[in-house]
C-alpha positions in Angstrom: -68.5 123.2 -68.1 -65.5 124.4 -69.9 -63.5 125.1 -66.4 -64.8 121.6 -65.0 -63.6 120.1 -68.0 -60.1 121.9 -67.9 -59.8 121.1 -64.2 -60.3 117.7 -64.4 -57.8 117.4 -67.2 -55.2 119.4 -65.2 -55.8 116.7 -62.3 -55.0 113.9 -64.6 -51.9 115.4 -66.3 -50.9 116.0 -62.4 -51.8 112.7 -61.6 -49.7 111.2 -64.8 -46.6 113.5 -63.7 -46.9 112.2 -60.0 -46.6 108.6 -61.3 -43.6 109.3 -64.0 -42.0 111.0 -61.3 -42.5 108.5 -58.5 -41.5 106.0 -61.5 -38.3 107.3 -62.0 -37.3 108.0 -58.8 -37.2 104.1 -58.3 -34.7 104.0 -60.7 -32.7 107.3 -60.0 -28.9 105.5 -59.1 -30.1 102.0 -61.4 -31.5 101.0 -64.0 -33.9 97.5 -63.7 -31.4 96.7 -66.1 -28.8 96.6 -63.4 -31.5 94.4 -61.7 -31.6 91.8 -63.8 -27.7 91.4 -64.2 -27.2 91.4 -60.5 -29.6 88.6 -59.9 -28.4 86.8 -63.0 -24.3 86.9 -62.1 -25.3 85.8 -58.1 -27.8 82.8 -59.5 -24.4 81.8 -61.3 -22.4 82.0 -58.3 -24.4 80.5 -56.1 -24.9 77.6 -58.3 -20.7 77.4 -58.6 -21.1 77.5 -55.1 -23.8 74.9 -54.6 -21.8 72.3 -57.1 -18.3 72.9 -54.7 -20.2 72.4 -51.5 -21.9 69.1 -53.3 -18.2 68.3 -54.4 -16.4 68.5 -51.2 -19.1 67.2 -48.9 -17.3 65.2 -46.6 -20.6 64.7 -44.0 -22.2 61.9 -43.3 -26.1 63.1 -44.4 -26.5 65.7 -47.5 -29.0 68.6 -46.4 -30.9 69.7 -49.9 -31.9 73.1 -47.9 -28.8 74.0 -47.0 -27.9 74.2 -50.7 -31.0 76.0 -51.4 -29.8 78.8 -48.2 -26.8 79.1 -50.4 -28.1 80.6 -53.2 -31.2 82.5 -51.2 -28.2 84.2 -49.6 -26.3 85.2 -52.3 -29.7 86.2 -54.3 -31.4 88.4 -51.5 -27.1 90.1 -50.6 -26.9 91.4 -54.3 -29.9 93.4 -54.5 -29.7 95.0 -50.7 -26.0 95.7 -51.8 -27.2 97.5 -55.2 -30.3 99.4 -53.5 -28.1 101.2 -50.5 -25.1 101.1 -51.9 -25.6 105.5 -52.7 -28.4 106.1 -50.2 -26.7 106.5 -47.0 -29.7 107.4 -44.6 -30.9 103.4 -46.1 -27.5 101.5 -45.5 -27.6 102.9 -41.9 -31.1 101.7 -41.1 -30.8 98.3 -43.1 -27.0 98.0 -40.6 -29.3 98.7 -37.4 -32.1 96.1 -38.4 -29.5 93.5 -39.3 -28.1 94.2 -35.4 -31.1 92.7 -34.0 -31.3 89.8 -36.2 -30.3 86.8 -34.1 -29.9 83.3 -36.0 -31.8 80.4 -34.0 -30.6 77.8 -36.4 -27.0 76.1 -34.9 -24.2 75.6 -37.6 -22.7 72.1 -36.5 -20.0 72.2 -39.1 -17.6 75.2 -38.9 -16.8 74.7 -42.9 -20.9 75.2 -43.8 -20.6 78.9 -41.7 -17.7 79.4 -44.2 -19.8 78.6 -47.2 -22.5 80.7 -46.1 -19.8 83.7 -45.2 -18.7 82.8 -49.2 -22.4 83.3 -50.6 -22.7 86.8 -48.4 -19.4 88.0 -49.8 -20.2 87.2 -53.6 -23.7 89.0 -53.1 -21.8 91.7 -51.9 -19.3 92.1 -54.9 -22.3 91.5 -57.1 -24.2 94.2 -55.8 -21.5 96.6 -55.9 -21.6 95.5 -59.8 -17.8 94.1 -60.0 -18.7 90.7 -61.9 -15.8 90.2 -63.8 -13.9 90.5 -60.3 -17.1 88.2 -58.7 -16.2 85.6 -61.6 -12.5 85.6 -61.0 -13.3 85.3 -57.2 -15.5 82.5 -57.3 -13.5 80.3 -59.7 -10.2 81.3 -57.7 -12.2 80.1 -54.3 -13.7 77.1 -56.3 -10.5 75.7 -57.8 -8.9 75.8 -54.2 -11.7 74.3 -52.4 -12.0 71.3 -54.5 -7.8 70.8 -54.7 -8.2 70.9 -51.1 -10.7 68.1 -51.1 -8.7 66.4 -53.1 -5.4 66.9 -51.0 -7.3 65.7 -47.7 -8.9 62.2 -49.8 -5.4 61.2 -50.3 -4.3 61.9 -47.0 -4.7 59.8 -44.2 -8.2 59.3 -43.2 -9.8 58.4 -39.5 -11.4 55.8 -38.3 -12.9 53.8 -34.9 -11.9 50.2 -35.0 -14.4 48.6 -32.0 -13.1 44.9 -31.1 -14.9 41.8 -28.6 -12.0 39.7 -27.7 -11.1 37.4 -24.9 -8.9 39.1 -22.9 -5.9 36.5 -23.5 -6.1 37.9 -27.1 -5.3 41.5 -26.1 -0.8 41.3 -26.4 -1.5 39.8 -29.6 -4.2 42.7 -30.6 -1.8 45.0 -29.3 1.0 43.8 -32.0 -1.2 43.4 -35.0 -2.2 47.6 -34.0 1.7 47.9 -34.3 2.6 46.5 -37.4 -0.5 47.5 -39.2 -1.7 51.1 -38.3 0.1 54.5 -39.1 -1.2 55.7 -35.4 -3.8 54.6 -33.4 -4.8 55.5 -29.5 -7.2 53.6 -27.7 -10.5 55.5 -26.7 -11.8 52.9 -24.4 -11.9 49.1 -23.1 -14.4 47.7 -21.3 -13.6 44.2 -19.5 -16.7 41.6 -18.1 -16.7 38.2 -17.3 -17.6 37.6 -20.8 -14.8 39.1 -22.9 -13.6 42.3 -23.7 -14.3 45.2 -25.8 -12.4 48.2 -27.0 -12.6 51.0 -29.0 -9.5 52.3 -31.2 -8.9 55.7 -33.1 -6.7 54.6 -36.0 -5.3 56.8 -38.7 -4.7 55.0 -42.3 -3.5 55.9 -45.3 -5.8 53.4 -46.6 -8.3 51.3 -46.2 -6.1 48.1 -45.2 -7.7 44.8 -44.4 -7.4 45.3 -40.5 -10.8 43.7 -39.6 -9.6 40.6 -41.2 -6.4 40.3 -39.7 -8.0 41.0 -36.3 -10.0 38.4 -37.2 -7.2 35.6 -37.6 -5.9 36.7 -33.9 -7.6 33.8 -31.6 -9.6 35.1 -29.3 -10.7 37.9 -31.5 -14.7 37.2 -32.1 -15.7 40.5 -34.2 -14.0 43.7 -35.6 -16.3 46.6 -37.1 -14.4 49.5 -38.6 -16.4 53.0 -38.9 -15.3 55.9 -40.6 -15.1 59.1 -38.0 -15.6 62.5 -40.3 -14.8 64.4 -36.8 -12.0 65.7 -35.6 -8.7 63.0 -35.3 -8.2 62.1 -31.9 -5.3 60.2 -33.1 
């Protein structure tokens, strides 16, 4: 009884040291403390990230998810960084799974893929634990993104000008365009036995009254001005 009961203590201390060792193996190149202060410095950056892209949203429709991607990426880069960052045999086989990945989801605005490309890049610096030089990158990228936002509000902004007219009207269209707009280029006109309609590209460097004066032009019987957040064609 005295050998049973010796073995099955011996088991359990073997057990015990099994589980310390498996334990601490987890945490042999970090700490959970490391952890915990790389998912806390990339929440913070993705937020500063998420309030520049809110800032300097220039699109038409806000996507709520595609703030919430930001910070997903930025939270899942951190940690893959930190855990392979001195297991080599791991970054090699996390490099060949993220070959196959294919993304189904299209990107229609180049300056989102740019975001996303920001979130990656913070994760990674995070991971590596440089957060004083992830702070100082952020704000650096922050305070130029937003003076850039700034710089292209004053500037000269696009717009579609679409006008019915009688075609009689169209010289006097014409000089109104002249005198009124920075640049413009006409996009299209379309001529029936009813009137005439045509579509302008106009650049401004603000938002002038030019539906109202085509609207004192006789002949002219509406004018609807859209803002065009695409590409000038002007």
């Amino acid at each position: 009884m005295l050998s049973l009961a010796l073995l099955t203590e011996q088991v359990t201390l073997d057990k015990q040291s099994i589980a310390s060792n498996w334990w601490s193996s987890q945490f042999a190149s970090f700490s959970w403390q490391d952890v915990v202060q790389v998912l806390l410095f990339a929440l913070i950056t993705s937020l500063i990230i998420l309030t520049v892209y809110r800032r300097t949203f220039k699109g038409v429709i806000y996507n709520p998810s595609f703030g919430t991607t930001l910070i997903l990426l930025t939270l899942v880069t951190g940690p893959v960084v930190l855990a392979i960052g001195s297991n080599v045999a791991l970054s090699m086989g996390m490099v060949g799974a993220l070959s196959i990945v294919r993304f189904r989801t299209a990107v229609k605005e180049p300056l989102d893929t740019a975001y996303m490309f920001w979130a990656i890049t913070m994760g990674i610096i995070i991971g590596t634990k440089s957060y004083v030089i992830a702070m100082i990158v952020v704000v650096g990228i922050s305070i130029i993104m937003i003076a850039l936002s700034m710089a292209r509000t004053r500037a000269s902004e696009n717009f579609l000008l679409v006008l019915h007219y009688d075609p009689a009207a169209e010289q006097e269209i014409d000089a109104e365009l002249h005198r009124g707009v920075r640049a413009y280029r006409v996009r299209s006109k379309t001529i029936t036995r009813s009137g005439a309609e045509m579509t302008v590209d106009l650049r401004l460097h603000q938002r002038t009254d030019i539906v109202s004066h085509m609207l004192d032009i006789s002949g002219v019987h509406d004018a609807t001005l859209v803002s065009c957040q695409s590409e000038s064609a002007v």
